[in-house]
C-alpha positions as CSV (number, residue, x, y, z in Angstrom):
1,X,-86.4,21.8,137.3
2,X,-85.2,20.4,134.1
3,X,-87.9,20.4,131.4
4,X,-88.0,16.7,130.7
5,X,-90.6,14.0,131.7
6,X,-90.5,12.5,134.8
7,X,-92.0,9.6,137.1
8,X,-93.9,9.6,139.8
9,X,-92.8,12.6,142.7
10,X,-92.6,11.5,145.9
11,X,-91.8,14.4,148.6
12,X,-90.3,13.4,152.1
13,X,-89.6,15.8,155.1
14,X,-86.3,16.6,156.1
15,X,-85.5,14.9,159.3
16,X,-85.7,17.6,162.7
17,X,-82.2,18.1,163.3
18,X,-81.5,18.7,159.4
19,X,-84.1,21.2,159.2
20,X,-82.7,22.7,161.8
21,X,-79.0,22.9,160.1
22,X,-80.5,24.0,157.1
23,X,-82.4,27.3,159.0
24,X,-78.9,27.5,160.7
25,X,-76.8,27.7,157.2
26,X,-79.9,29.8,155.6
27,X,-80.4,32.6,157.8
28,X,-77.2,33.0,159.5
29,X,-74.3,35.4,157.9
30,X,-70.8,33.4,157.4
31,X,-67.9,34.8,155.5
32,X,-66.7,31.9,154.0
33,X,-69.1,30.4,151.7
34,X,-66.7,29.3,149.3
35,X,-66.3,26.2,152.0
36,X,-69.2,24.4,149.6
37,X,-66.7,23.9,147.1
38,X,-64.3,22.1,148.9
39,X,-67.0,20.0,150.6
40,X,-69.1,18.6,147.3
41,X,-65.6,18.1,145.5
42,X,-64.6,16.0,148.7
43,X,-67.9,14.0,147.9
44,X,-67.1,13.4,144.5
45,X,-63.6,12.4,145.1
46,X,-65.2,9.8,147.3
47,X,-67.4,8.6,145.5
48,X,-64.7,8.1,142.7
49,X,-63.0,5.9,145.0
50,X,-65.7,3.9,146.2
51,X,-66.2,2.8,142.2
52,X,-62.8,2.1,141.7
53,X,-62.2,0.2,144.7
54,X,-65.5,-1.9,143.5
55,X,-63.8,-2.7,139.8
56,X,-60.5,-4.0,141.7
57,X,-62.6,-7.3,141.9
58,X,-65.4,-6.6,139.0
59,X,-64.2,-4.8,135.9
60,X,-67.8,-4.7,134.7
61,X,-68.5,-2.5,137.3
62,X,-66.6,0.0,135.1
63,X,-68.8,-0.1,132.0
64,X,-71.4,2.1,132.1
65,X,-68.8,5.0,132.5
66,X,-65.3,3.8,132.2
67,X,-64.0,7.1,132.3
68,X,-63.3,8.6,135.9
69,X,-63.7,12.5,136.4
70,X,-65.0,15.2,138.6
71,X,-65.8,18.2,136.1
72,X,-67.4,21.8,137.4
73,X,-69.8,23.0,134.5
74,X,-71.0,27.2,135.2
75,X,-74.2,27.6,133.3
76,X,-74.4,32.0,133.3
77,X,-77.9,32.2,131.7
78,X,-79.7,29.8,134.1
79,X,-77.2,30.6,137.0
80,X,-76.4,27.4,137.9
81,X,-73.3,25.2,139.1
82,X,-72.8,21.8,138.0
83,X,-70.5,19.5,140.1
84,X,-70.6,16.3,137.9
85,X,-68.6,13.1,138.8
86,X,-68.5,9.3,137.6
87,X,-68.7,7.7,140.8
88,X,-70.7,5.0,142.2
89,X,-73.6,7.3,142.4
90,X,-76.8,7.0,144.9
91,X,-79.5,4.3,144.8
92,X,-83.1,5.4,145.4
93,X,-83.2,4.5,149.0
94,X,-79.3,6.3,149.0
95,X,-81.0,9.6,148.3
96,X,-83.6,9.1,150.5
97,X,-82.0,8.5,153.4
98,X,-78.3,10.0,153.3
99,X,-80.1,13.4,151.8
100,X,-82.8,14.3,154.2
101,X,-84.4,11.8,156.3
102,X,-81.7,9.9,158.5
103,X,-79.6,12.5,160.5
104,X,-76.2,11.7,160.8
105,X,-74.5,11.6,163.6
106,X,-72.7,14.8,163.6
107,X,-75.6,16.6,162.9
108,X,-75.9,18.1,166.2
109,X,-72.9,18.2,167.3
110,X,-72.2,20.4,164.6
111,X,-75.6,22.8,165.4
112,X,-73.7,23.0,168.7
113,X,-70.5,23.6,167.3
114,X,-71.9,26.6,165.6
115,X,-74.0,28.0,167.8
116,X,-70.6,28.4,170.1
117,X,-69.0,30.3,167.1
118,X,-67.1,27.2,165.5
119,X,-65.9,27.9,161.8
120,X,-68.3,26.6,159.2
121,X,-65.2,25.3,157.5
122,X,-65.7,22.6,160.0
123,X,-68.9,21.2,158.8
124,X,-66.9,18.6,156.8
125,X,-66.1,16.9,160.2
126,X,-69.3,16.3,160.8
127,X,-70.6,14.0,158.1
128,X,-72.6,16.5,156.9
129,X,-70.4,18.4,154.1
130,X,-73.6,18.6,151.4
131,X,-75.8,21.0,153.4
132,X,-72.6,23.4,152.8
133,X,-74.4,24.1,149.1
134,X,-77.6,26.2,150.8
135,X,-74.5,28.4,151.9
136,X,-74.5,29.5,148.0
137,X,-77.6,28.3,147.0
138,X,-81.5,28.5,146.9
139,X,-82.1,25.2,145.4
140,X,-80.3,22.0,145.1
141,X,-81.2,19.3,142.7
142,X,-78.9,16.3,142.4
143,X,-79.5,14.0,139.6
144,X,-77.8,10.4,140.5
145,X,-77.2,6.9,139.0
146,X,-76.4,3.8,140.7
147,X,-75.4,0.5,138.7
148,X,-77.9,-1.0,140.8
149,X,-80.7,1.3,140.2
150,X,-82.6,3.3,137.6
151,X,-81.8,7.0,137.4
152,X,-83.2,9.7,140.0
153,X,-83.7,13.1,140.9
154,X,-83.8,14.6,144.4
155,X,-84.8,18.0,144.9
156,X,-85.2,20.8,147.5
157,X,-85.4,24.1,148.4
158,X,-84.5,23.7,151.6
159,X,-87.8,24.4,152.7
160,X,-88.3,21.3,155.2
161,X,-89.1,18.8,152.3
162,X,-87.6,17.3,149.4
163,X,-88.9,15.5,146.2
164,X,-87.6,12.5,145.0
165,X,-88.4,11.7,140.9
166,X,-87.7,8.8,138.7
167,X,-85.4,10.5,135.9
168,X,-87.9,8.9,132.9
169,X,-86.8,11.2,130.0
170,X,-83.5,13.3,131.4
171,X,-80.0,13.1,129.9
172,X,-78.6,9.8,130.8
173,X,-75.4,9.7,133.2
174,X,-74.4,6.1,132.6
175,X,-73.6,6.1,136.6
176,X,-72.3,8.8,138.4
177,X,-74.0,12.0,140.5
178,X,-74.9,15.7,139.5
179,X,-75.2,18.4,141.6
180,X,-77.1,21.8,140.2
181,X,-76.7,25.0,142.7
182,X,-79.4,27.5,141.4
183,X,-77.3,30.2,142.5
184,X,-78.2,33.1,145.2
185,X,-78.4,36.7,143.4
186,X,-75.6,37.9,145.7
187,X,-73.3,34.5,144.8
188,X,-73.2,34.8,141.0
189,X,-68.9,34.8,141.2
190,X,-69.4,31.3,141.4
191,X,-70.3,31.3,137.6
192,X,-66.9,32.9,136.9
193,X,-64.2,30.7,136.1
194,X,-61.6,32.7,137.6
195,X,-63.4,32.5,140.8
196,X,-63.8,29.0,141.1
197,X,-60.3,28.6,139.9
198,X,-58.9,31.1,142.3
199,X,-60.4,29.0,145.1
200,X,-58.2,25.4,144.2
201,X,-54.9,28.2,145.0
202,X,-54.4,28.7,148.6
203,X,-50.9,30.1,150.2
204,X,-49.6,28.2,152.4
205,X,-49.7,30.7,154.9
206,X,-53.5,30.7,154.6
207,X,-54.3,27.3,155.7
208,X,-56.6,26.5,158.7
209,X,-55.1,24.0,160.8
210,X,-57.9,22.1,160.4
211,X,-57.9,22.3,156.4
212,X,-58.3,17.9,156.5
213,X,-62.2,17.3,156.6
214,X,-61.6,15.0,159.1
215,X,-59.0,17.0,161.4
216,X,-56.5,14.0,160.5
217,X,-53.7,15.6,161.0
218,X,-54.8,15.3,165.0
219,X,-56.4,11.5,164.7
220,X,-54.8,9.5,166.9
221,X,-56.6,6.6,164.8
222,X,-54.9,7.8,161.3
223,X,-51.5,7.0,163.3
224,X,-52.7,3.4,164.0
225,X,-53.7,2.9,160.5
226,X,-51.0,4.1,159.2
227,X,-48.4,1.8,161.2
228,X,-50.6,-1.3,160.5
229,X,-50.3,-0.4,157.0
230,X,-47.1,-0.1,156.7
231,X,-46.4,-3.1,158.7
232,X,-48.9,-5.2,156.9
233,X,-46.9,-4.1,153.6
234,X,-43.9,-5.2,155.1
235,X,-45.5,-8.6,155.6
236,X,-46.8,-8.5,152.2
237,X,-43.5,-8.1,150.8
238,X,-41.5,-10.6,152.6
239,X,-44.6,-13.3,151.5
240,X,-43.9,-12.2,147.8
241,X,-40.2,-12.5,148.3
242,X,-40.1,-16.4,149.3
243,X,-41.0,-16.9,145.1
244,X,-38.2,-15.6,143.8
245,X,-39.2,-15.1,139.9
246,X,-42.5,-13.0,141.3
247,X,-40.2,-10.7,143.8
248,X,-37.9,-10.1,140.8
249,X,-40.3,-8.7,139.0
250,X,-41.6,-6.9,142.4
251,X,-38.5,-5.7,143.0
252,X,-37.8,-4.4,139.5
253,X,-40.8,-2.2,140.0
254,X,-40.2,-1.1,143.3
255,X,-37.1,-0.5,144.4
256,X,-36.6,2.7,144.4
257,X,-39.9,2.9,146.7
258,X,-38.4,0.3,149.2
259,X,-35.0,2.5,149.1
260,X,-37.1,5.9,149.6
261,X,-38.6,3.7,152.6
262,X,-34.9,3.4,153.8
263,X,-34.0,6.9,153.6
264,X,-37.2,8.0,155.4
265,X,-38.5,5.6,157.4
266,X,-35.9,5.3,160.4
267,X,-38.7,2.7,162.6
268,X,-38.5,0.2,159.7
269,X,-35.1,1.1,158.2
270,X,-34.1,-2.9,159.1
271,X,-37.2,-4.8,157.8
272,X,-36.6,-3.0,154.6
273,X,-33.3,-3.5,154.8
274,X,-33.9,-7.8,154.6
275,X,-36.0,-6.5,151.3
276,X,-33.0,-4.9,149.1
277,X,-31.3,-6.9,146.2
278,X,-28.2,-5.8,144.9
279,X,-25.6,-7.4,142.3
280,X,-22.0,-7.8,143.8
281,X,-18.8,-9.6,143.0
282,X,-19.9,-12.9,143.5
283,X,-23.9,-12.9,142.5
284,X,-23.4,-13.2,139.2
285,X,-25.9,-12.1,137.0
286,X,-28.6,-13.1,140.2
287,X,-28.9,-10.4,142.7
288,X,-28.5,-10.9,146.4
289,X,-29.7,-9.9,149.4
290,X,-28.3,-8.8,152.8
291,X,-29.0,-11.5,154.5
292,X,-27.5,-13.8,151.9
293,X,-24.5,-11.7,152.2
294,X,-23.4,-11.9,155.9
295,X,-24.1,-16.1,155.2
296,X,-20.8,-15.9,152.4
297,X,-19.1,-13.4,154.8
298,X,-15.6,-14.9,155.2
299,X,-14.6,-15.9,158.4
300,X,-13.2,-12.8,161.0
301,X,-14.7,-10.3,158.3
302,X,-16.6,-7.5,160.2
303,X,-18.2,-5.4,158.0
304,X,-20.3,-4.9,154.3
305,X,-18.3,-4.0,151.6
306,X,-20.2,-1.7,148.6
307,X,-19.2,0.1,145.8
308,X,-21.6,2.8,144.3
309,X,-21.3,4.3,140.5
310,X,-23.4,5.0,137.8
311,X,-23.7,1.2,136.4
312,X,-22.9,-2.6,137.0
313,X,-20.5,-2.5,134.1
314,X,-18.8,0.8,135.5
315,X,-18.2,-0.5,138.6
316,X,-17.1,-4.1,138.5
317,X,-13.9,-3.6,136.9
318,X,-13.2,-0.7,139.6
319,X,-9.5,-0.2,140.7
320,X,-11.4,0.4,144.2
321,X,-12.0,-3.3,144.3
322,X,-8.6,-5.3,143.1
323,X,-7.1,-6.0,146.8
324,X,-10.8,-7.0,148.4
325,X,-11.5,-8.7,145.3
326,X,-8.0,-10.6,145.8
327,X,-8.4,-11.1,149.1
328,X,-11.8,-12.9,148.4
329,X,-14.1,-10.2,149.7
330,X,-17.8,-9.5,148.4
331,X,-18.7,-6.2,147.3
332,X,-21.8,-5.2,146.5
333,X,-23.3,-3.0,143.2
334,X,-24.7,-0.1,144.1
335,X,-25.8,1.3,141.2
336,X,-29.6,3.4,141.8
337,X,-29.1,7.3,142.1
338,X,-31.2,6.8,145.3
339,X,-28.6,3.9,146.9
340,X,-26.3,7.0,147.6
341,X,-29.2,8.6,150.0
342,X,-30.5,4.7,151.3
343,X,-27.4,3.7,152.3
344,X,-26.0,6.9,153.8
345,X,-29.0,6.3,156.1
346,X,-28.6,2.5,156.8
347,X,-25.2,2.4,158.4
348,X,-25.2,-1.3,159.4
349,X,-27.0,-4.3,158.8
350,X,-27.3,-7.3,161.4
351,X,-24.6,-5.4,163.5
352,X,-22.1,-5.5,160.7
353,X,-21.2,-1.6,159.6
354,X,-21.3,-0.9,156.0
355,X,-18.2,0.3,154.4
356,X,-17.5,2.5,150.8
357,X,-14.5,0.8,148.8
358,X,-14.4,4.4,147.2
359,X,-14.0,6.0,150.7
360,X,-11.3,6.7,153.1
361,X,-11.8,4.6,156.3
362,X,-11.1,1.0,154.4
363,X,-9.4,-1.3,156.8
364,X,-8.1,-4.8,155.6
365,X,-6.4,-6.0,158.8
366,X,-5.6,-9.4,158.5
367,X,-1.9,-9.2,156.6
368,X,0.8,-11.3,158.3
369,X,3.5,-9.7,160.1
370,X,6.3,-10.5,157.5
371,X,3.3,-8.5,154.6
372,X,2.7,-5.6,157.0
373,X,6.8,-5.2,157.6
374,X,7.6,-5.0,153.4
375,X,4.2,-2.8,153.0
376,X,6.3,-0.4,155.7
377,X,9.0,-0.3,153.4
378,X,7.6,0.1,151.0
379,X,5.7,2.9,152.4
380,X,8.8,4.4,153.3
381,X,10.5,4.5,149.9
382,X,7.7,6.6,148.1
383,X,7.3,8.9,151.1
384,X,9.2,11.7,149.0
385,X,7.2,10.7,145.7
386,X,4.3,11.4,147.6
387,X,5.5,14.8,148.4
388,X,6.8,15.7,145.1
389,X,3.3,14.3,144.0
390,X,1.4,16.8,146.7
391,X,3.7,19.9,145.5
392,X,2.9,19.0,142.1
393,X,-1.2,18.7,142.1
394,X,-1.5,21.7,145.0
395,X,-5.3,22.1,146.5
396,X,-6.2,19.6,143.9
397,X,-5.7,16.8,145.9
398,X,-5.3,17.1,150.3
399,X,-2.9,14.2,150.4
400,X,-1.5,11.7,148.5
401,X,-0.6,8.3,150.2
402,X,0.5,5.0,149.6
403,X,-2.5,2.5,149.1
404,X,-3.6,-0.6,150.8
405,X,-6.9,-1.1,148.1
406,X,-5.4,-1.3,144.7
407,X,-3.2,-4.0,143.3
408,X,-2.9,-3.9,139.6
409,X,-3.6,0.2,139.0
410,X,-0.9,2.8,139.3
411,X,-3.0,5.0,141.7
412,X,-6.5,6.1,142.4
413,X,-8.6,9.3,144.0
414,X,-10.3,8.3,147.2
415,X,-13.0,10.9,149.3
416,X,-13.6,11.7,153.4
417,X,-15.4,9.1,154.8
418,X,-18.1,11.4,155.5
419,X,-18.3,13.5,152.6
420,X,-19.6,12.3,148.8
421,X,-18.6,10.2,147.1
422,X,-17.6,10.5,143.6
423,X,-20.7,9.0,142.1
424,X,-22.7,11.7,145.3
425,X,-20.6,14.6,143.4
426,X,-22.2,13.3,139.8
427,X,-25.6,13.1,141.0
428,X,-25.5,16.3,143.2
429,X,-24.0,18.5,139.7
430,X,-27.4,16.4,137.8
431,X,-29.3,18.9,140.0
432,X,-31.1,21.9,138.2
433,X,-31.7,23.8,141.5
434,X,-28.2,22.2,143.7
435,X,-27.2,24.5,146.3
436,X,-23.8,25.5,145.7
437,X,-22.8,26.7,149.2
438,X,-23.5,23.1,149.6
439,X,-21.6,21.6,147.4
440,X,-19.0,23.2,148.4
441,X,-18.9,22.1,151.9
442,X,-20.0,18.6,150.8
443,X,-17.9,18.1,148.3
444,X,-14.8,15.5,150.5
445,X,-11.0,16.5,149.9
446,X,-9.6,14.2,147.7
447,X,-7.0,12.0,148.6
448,X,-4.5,10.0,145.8
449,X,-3.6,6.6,146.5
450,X,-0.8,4.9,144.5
451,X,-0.1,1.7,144.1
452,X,4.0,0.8,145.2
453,X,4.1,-2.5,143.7
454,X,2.9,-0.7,140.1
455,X,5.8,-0.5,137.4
456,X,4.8,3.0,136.6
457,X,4.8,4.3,139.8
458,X,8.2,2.6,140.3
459,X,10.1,4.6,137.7
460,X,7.9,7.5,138.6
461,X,9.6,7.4,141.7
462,X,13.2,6.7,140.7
463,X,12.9,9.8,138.0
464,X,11.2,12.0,140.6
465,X,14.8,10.9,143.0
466,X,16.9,12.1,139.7
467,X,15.2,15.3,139.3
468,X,12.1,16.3,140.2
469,X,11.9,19.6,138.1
470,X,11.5,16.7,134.9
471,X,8.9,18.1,133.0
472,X,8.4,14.2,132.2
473,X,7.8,13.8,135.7
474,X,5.1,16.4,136.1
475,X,3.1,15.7,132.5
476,X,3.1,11.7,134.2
477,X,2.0,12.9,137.6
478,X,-1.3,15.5,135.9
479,X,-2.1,12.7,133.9
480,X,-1.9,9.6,136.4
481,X,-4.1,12.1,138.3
482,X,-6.8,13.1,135.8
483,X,-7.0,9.2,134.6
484,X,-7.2,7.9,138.5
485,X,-10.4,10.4,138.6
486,X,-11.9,9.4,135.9
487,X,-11.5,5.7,136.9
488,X,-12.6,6.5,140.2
489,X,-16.0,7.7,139.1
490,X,-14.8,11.7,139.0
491,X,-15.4,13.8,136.2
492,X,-13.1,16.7,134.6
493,X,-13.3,20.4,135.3
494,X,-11.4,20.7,132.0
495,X,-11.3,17.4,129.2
496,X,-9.1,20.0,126.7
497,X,-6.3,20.3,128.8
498,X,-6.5,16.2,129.5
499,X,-6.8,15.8,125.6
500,X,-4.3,18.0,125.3
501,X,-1.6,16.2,127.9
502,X,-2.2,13.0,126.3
503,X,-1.6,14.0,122.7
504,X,1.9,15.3,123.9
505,X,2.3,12.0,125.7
506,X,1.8,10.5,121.9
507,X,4.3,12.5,120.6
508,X,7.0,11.9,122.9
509,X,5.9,7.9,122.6
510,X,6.3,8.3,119.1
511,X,9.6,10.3,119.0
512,X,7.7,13.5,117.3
513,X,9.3,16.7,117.6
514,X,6.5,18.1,119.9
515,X,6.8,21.7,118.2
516,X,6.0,20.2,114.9
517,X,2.4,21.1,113.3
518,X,1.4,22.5,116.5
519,X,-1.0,25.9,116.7
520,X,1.1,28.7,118.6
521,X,-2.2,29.4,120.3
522,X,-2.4,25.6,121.7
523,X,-3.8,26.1,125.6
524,X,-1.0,25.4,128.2
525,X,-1.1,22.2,129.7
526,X,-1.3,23.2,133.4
527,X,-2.3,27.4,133.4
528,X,-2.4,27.2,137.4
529,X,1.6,26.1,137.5
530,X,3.7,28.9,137.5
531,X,6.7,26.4,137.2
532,X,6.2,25.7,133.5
533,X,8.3,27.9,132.2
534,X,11.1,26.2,134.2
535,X,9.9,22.8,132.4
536,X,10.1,24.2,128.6
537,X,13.6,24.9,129.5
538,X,14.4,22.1,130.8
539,X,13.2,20.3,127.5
C-alpha cells in the first residue's frame, strides 16, 4: 500500500456470493482479460456523468476539481495501473457497500451465466463490471473522494476481506476515484502503452454483438426511452416556440439539428415540420413558419412554393420567381446546405405538396382563356427559335422551351423534377470524397426556358428567321445560355471562354474591329462547334 499515514483500518468480509465471483474470476482460465479495461473505463465515464449532471443545478459542485478526465497512468517499476477519473467519487458507506458487502443483483445470475460457459465479456451486464480487475490483478486498491466525505482507501486482495482506511496523509484527489491494479506477473503488457492503446482499436468486424454493457442494442426499454425522448423534445420545442424572441435564438442554434431530424426521422418528419422557419417573399426580414404559410396561401393555390440557393440575397431577386412573384405567390428561402436533403424528404406539408421554382414540374393554372390562347401563339412563333437554339447548344441543354415562370428575363436553365437542383449540383462538387458515378446519374438534364414576351429574345428570333448561320446569332444564343446558368444558381465548366464571348460582344457594341490588338493564340469561343469556321466567313 502506499507509504503514507493513515487512519484507523477497518476490514469487512466480502459478501457470499462476491466471494464466490471473485474464486470464479481467480482460479478459472479466460482468454479475454483485457475485458477489465473496458469495464473500469465504463465506471469512470459514469461517474463523470453523474458529477456533471449534479453541477447542471450547483456549479459549486464543480470546484474541488473543475476539470473533467479519465486518465490511464502505467507505473513499470511498481507494476501497477492507474485508472484515475474526476467524477463524483465514493462516500465511505459508497465503498463499503457497492465494493464488497451488498451483492448486487446480478451477481448470481452472472456465477450462473458462467458456469454454463457465458463470455466474461458479459460481466458488464450484470452490475458487477469492477470484479473484472482480479482478471489482471492480485490486488486492487481504490483511493476515492466524495464532496460529501473525507478521503478513503479500500483495499483487497481478493482474499474474502477488504480494508477500508481514512486517506490521513495521501496525495489529495480534490474529488474523484483511483483505481491501482498491482499487476499479475504474467499480465505485465498492461504496462505497455502500445497495449493498452491497441485495445481502444477494434475492427469492426471484431465486435461481439453484445459489445453495449447493457446488451442495449436488444432493450426493448432503450426503444421506449428513446421515443419518449424524442417526443418530450418535441413538446419542449413547441413550448419554447410560443415566445418568439427565445425560439429565434433556439432556432438560430439549432436548425440544422431540427432539419437533420427531417431528413432522418420519417415518424416525426411532420411535428418537425410545424418547427422550421424560413424567410420568403413576403416575411420580410421575420422568418415564417409552415403553418403561417398555408394561412396567406391565396385562395385555389394548391401547393408550397420554395426556392433553394446559396443565400437570401442570391435568391430573392431570382428570374425563377418573377411570374409567381407577379402573380402574388409566396415563395420560400431556402438557403441551409442541409434544406436541399430536409426538403427532398418532406414532400408535403398539411396535404399541400411542395414545389421547386428552379424545377421542371411548375404549374400556374389559373390564366384566362383569352391569356392561355396568346401564350399558344406565342408558343408557336418561337417553336423554330427553339430548335435553332437546341441545334446550337447540343447535349448542353435536353430541350429548350418556351417559359411560363419568367417575366422580365430573356431565358433561364431549369432541372428534372427529380434530379438536383442547381444549388444540389454546387453542394454535391463541395464534396471532397463525391462519388462521381453519382453525379453523373444525378446530375438532371437541363432544360432552357425563354421568355417570348422578352425584347431580346424577340429579335433573337426574327434574326434566327433571316439566317440562322449569323455568327451574331450563335455568340447571343452561348451567351444567353452561360448567363441564364449563372443566374439560375449554375456554375461554369469554363469562365475563359465566357470572358472571352463577352469581350467580343464589347467590341461589336463598341464598333471595334474585332481583329484589332487581339493575341493570334486567343482560345476559340466554342472548340466543340465544328460550324465556326462557317461563322468567321460569314463575318
Amino acid at each position: 500500500m502506499a507509504d503514507v499515514q493513515m487512519g484507523e483500518v477497518e476490514t469487512f468480509a466480502f459478501q457470499a456470493e462476491i466471494n464466490q465471483l471473485l474464486s470464479l474470476i481467480i482460479n478459472t482460465f479466460y482468454s479475454n482479460k483485457e475485458i477489465f479495461l473496458r469495464e473500469l473505463i465504463s465506471n469512470a465515464s459514469d461517474a463523470l456523468d453523474k458529477i456533471r449532471f449534479e453541477s447542471l443545478t450547483d456549479k459549486t459542485k464543480l470546484d474541488a476539481k473543475p476539470e473533467l478526465f479519465i486518465r490511464l497512468v502505467p507505473d513499470k517499476t511498481n507494476k501497477t495501473l492507474s485508472i484515475i477519473d474526476s467524477g463524483i467519487g465514493m462516500t465511505k458507506a459508497d465503498l463499503v457497500n457497492n465494493l464488497g458487502t451488498i451483492a448486487r443483483s446480478g451477481t448470481k445470475e452472472f456465477m450462473e451465466a458462467l458456469q454454463a460457459g457465458a463470455d466474461v465479456s458479459m460481466i458488464g451486464q450484470f452490475g458487477v463490471g469492477f470484479y473484472s480487475a482480479y482478471l489482471v490483478a492480485e490486488k486492487v486498491i481504490v483511493t476515492t473522494k466524495h464532496n460529501d466525505d473525507e478521503q478513503y482507501i479500500w483495499e483487497s486482495q481478493a482474499g474474502g476481506s477488504f480494508t477500508v482506511t481514512r486517506d490521513v496523509n495521501g496525495e489529495p484527489l480534490g474529488r474523484g476515484t483511483k483505481i491501482t491494479l498491482f499487476l499479475k506477473e504474467d499480465q505485465l503488457e498492461y504496462l505497455e502503452e502500445r497495449r493498452i492503446k491497441d485495445l481502444g482499436v477494434v475492427d469492426s468486424d471484431d465486435l461481439p454483438l453484445n459489445i453495449s454493457r447493457e446488451m442495449l442494442q436488444q432493450n426493448k426499454i432503450l426503444k421506449v426511452i428513446r421515443k419518449n425522448l424524442v417526443k418530450k423534445c418535441i413538446e419542449m420545442f413547441n413550448e419554447i416556440a410560443e415566445n418568439k424572441e427565445d425560439y429565434n435564438r433556439f432556432y438560430d442554434a439549432f436548425s440544422k439539428n431540427l432539419k437533420l431530424g427531417i431528413h432522418e426521422d420519417s415518424q416525426n418528419r411532420a411535428k418537425l415540420a410545424d418547427l422550421l422557419r424560413y424567410h420568403s417573399t413576403k416575411s420580410g426580414d421575420e422568418m415564417t413558419s409552415l403553418k403561417d404559410y398555408v394561412t396567406r396561401m391565396k385562395e385555389g393555390q394548391k401547393e408550397i412554393y420554395y426556392i433553394t440557393g446559396e443565400s437570401k440575397k442570391a435568391v430573392e431577386n431570382s428570374p425563377f420567381l418573377e411570374r409567381l412573384k407577379k402573380k402574388g405567390y409566396e415563395v420560400l428561402f431556402m438557403v441551409d446546405a442541409i434544406d436541399e436533403y430536409a426538403v427532398g424528404q418532406l414532400k408535403e406539408y398539411d396535404g399541400k405538396k411542395m414545389v421547386s421554382a428552379t424545377k421542371e414540374g411548375l404549374k400556374l393554372d389559373d390564366d384566362s382563356e383569352e391569356e392561355k390562347k396568346k401564350k399558344e401563339e406565342k408558343k408557336k412563333s418561337f417553336e423554330e427559335l427553339c430548335k435553332v437554339m437546341k441545334e446550337m447548344l447540343g447535349d448542353k441543354v435536353e430541350k429548350v422551351v418556351v417559359s411560363d415562370r419568367i417575366v422580365e428575363s430573356p431565358c433561364c436553365v431549369v432541372t428534372g423534377e427529380y434530379g438536383w437542383s442547381a444549388n444540389m449540383e454546387r453542394i454535391m462538387k463541395a464534396q471532397a470524397l463525391r462519388d462521381n458515378n453519382m453525379s453523373g446519374y444525378m446530375s438532371s438534364k437541363k432544360t432552357m426556358e425563354i421568355n417570348p414576351d422578352n425584347g431580346i429574345m424577340e429579335e433573337l428570333r426574327k434574326r434566327a428567321e433571316a439566317d440562322k448561320n449569323d455568327k451574331s446569332v450563335k455568340d447571343l444564343v452561348l451567351l444567353l445560355f452561360e448567363t441564364a446558368l449563372l443566374t439560375s444558381g449554375f456554375s461554369l465548366d469554363d469562365p475563359n471562354i465566357f470572358a472571352a464571348r463577352i469581350h467580343r460582344m464589347l467590341k461589336l457594341g463598341l464598333s471595334i474591329d474585332e481583329d484589332t490588338g487581339v493575341d493570334e493564340e486567343m482560345p476559340a469561343l466554342d472548340d466543340e462547334d465544328a460550324e465556326e469556321s462557317k461563322m468567321e466567313e460569314v463575318d
